[in-house]
C-alpha positions as CSV (number, residue, x, y, z in Angstrom):
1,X,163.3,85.4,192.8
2,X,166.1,84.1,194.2
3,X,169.2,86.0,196.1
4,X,172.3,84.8,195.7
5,X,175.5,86.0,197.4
6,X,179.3,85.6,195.8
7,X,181.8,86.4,198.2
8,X,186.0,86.9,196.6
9,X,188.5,89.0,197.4
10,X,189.5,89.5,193.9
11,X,187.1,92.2,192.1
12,X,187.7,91.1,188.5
13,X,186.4,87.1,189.4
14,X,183.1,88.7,190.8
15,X,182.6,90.7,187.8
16,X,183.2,87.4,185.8
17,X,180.5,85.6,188.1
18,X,178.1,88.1,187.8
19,X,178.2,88.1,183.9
20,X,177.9,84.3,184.2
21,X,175.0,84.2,186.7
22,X,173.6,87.9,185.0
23,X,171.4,85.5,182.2
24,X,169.4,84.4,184.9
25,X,166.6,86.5,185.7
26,X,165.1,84.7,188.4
27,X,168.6,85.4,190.3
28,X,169.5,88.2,192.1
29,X,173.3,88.5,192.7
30,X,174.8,90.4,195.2
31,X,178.8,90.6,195.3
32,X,181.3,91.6,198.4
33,X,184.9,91.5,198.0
34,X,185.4,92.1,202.0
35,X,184.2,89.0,203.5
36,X,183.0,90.9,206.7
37,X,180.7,93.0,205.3
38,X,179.2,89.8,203.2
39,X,178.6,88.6,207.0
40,X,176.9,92.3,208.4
41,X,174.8,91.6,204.8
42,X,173.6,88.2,205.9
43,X,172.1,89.2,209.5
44,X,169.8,91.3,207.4
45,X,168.6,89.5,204.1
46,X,167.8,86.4,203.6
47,X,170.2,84.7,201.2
48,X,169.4,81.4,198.9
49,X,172.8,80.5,198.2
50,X,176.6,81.7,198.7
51,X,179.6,81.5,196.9
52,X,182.7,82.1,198.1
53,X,186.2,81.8,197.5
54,X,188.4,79.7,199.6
55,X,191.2,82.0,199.8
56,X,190.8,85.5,200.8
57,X,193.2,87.6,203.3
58,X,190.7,88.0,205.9
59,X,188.6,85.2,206.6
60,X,189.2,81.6,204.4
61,X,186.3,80.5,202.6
62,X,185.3,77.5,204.9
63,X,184.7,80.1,207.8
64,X,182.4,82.1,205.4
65,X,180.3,79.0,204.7
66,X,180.0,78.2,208.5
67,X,179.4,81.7,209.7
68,X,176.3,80.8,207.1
69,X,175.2,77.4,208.4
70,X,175.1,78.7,211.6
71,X,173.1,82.6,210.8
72,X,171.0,81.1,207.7
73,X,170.5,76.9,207.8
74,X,169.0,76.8,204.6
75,X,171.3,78.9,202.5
76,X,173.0,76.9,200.0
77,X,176.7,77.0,200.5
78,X,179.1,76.8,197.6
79,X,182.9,76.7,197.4
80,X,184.9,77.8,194.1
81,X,188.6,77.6,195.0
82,X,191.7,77.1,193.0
83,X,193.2,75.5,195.6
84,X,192.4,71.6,195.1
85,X,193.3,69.1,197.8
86,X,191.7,66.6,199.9
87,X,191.6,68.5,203.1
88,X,190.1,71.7,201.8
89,X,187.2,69.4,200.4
90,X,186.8,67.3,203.7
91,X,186.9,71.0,205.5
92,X,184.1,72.5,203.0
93,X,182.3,69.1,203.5
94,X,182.4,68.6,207.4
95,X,183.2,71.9,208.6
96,X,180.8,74.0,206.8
97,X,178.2,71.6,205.1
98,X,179.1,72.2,201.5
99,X,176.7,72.1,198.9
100,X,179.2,71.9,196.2
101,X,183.0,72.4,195.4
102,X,183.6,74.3,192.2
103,X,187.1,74.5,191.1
104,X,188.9,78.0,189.3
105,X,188.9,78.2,186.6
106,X,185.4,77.3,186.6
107,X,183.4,76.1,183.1
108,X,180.3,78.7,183.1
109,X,177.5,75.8,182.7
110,X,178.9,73.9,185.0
111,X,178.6,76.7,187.3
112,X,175.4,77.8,186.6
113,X,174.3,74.0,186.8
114,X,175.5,73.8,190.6
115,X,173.6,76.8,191.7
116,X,170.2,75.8,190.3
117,X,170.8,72.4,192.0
118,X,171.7,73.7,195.5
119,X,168.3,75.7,194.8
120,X,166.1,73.3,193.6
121,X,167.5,71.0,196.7
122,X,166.8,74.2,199.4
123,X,162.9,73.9,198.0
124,X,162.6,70.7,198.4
125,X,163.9,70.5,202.2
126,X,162.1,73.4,202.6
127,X,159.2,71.8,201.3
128,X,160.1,69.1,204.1
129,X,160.2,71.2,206.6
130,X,156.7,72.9,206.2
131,X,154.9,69.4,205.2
132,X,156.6,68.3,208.4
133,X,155.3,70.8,210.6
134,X,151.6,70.8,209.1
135,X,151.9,66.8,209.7
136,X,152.5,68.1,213.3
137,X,150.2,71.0,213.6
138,X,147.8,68.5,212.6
139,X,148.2,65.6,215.1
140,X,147.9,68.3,217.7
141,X,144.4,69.5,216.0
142,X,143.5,65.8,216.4
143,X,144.5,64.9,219.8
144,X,142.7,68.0,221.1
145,X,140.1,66.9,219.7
146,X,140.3,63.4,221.9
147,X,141.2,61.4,218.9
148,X,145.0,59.6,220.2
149,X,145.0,57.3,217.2
């Protein structure tokens, strides 16, 4: 099962995201319209993705996304924005480590396509990581063993 967070100010375009992502049953959504408590969420549940708006009255969507990178690495981080322009993209990119850029209005496949491959690309580094710490849990086994090879 994977948990998925969609973070925008406007109530009726979570409500449209969560009918979109509700045909999954392998995903569970949570939505927040108030950026913050999205944030107070995330220090207590593991999240496999976000979405968030750029725009919201609060906090801007590329804060979100680093507040993320920095509390939860491996989360997927997703920006769906109306707002198109070369310096929002270079922000989500650089600034937060964007997965993905989704523009609003958003085609519902193409959506749906993004998420599942931000996930499948969190497995596989995950994946990574714990094949590269058993490759290094190993060579530790060996050299305490005497073998320095």
């Amino acid at each position: 099962m994977y948990r998925i967070m969609v973070v925008d100010d406007e109530d009726y375009i979570l409500k449209a995201l969560r009918r979109v992502m509700a045909a999954r049953e392998d995903w569970e959504v949570e939505t927040f319209t108030d950026p913050a408590q999205a944030l107070r969420r995330a220090r207590t549940t593991i999240f496999d993705a976000v979405i968030t708006d750029y725009r919201m009255p609060e906090v801007d969507g590329i804060e979100l996304l680093q507040a993320f990178r920095e509390m939860q690495p491996d989360t997927i981080r997703i920006l769906l924005t109306g707002v198109i322009d070369i310096d929002t993209l270079m922000s989500a990119i650089n600034q937060a480590s964007a997965f993905r850029f989704v523009p609003k209005p958003w085609e519902d496949e193409q959506l749906i396509q993004c998420v599942e491959e931000g996930l499948k690309f969190r497995d596989v580094l995950l994946e990574n990581k714990i094949l590269a710490q058993t490759v290094r849990d190993q060579r530790e086994a060996l050299k305490s063993m005497g073998y320095h090879g």
